[in-house]
C-alpha positions in Angstrom: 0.6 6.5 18.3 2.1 4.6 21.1 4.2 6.6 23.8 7.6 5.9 24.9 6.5 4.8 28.2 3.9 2.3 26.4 6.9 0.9 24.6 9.3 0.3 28.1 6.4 -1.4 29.6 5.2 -3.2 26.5 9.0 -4.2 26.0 9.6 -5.7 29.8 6.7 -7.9 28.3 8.9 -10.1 25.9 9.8 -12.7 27.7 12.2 -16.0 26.9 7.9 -18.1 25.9 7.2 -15.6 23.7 10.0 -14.3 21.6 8.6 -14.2 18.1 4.8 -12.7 18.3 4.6 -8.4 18.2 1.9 -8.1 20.7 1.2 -4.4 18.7 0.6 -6.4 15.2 0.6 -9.7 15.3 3.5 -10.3 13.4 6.0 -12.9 13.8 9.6 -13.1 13.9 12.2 -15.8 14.3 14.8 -14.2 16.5 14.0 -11.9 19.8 16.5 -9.0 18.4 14.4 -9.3 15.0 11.1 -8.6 17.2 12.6 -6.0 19.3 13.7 -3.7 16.1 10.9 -4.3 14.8 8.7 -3.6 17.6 11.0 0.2 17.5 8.7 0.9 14.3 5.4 1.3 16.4 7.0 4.2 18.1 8.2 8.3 16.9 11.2 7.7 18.6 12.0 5.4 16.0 11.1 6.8 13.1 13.2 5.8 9.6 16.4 7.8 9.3 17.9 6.4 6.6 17.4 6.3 3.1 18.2 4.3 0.0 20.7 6.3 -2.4 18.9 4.5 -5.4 15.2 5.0 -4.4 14.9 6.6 -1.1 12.7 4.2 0.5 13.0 4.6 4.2 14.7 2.8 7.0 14.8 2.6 10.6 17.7 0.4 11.1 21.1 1.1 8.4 22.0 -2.4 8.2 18.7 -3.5 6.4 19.2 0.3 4.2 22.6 -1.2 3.1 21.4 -4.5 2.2 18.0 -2.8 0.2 21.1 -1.1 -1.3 22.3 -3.8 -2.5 20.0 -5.4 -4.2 18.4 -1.8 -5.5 21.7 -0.9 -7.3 21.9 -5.1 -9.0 18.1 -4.2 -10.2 19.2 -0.6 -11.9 22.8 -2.6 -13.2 
């Protein structure tokens, strides 16, 4: 696992040329916030804390928990 220091350094590295490309996975992502929370999942700092009422699938950001919520609760109804 990646260190917090590793993540500081590797997160100086996204720059205004590269905004969409996880240099960790490979993935790709259309807006710089996007990549940066995303980029918080390679580290134990940001591991998920929260959890879907209807499932408890994991989350490391509450805004996307809510909105799994959402559409978790309109598959059970």
């Amino acid at each position: 696992m990646l260190k917090f220091a590793d993540y500081k350094c590797s997160l100086e590295d996204i720059d205004d040329k590269n905004l969409t490309i996880c240099k960790k996975c490979l993935k790709t992502f259309k807006t710089k916030s996007k990549l940066i929370r995303h980029f918080n999942s390679h580290f134990n700092e940001f591991r998920p804390k929260f959890s879907c009422k209807f499932c408890s699938k994991l989350f490391t950001a509450n805004d996307m928990c809510l909105r799994h919520q959402v559409n978790c609760q309109n598959k059970i109804n």
